[in-house]
C-alpha positions, 0 to 999 in steps of 0.5 A, a space after each residue: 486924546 479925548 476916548 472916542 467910540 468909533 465904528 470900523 466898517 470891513 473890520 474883520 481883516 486887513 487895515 480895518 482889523 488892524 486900525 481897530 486893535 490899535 485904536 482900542 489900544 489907545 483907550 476909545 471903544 471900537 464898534 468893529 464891523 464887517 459882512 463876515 460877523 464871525 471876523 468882526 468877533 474874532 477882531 472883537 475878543 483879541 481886542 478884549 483879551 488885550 485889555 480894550 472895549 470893542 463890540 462887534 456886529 454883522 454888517 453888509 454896507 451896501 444895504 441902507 436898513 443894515 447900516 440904520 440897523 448897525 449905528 442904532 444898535 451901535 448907540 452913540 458913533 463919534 467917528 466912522 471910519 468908512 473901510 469895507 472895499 475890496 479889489 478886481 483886477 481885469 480889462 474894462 471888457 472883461 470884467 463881469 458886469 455884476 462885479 463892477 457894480 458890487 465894488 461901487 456898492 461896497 466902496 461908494 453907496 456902502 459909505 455913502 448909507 455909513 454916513 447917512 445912518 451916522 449924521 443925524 446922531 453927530 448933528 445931534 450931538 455937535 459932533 462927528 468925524 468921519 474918515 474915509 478910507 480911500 486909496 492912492 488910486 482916489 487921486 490916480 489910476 492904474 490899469 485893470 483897476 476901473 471899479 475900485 478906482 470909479 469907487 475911490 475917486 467918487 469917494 472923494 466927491 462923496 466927502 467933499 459933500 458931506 462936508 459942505 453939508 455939515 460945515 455948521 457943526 463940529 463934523 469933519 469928513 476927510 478921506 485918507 489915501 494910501 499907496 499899497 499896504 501889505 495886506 491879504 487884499 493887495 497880496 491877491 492885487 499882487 497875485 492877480 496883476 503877476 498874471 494880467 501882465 505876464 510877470 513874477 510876483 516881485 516884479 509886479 511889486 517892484 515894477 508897478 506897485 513901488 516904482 511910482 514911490 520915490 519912498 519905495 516902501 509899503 504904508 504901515 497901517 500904523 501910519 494909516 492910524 496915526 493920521 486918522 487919530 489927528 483927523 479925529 481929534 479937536 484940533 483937525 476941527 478946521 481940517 475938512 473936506 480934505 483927500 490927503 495923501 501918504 504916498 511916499 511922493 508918489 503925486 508929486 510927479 
């Protein structure tokens, strides 16, 4: 594959640290972000102590001057891979006003500045991919769940735009949905569901998270990346404004 430079929101930890490693792997050069500027760094030196080119910047999505700030200091962005997202779990009448608003920032607004700060530089260049990280929850819901899954459906609407509106250049805006990756963030999904239901924590795992997947199995992140790499390849050309879904059989019911 063509060596792309490709910047990573909320890449200080999780998949995002994960898709970053591997992606630096693979020979592109990584733009690893996250609002921790200290993790994104941490992320940066493992990356160039394993022989890859990373740099690695402070960055709080929901702000549009930070996002114009980081793609500027970026230099050039062939892929944005939207990320940064974050999870509470509570009864719509439960959940603190303030936070129900900060995950839409993060998830929704936070990719929406991502992509605006990136386009012009991709027009410019007749060339981009964006790729959004959404979730099995952009296609489906779950209880307890209302503000992730607002952002992640939203997510999908946002890509189907963006790709209407950059449909004469060589840019693509797709959004990869993912059932549960074994990550600090589910871990706490699974810790904060164990108590909103009343159950063990292998209960909730094998009772709610797997039960709907026929496959009954966690995603890899190298999954994750395996797509992400085609979507960012000349052959995904035609492959846009697309929700697609590693799911484990999950939507097919």
């Amino acid at each position: 594959m063509i060596p792309r430079r490709i910047l990573i929101t909320g890449a200080g930890s999780g998949i995002g640290a994960e898709l970053s490693a591997l992606f630096a792997a693979e020979g592109h050069e990584l733009i690893v972000t996250d609002v921790d500027g200290a993790a994104a760094l941490r992320v940066v030196d493992a990356i160039v102590a394993a022989g890859g080119n990373a740099v690695g910047y402070a960055l709080d999505v929901t702000q549009a001057s930070a996002a114009e700030t980081a793609v500027r200091a970026a230099g050039r962005v062939d892929v944005l891979v939207n990320n940064a997202g974050l999870q509470h779990v509570a009864r719509l009448e439960e959940f603190p006003a303030d936070r129900w608003a900060f995950l839409i920032a993060v998830m929704l607004t936070g990719a929406a500045n991502m992509a605006r700060a990136a386009l012009p530089g991709m027009r410019a260049r007749n060339f981009g991919r964006i790729v959004n990280i959404g979730s099995i929850h952009s296609l489906v819901a779950s209880p307890y769940k209302s503000a992730y899954i607002a952002a992640k459906h939203g997510l999908i609407g946002l890509s189907k735009t963006l790709a209407l509106e950059n449909g004469d250049v060589d840019i693509t805006v797709n959004t990869i949905c993912p059932v549960y990756v074994r990550t600090p963030l589910v871990e706490r999904q699974i810790e904060a569901q164990a108590r909103e239901h009343g159950l063990s924590a292998e209960r909730v795992v094998n009772e709610i998270m797997l039960k709907p997947m026929p496959k009954k199995a966690f995603v890899t992140v190298a999954e994750i990346a395996a797509l992400a790499g085609y979507l960012m390849s000349d052959a995904a050309r035609n492959v846009t404004a697309q929700a697609i879904a590693i799911d484990g059989g999950w939507t097919a019911q």
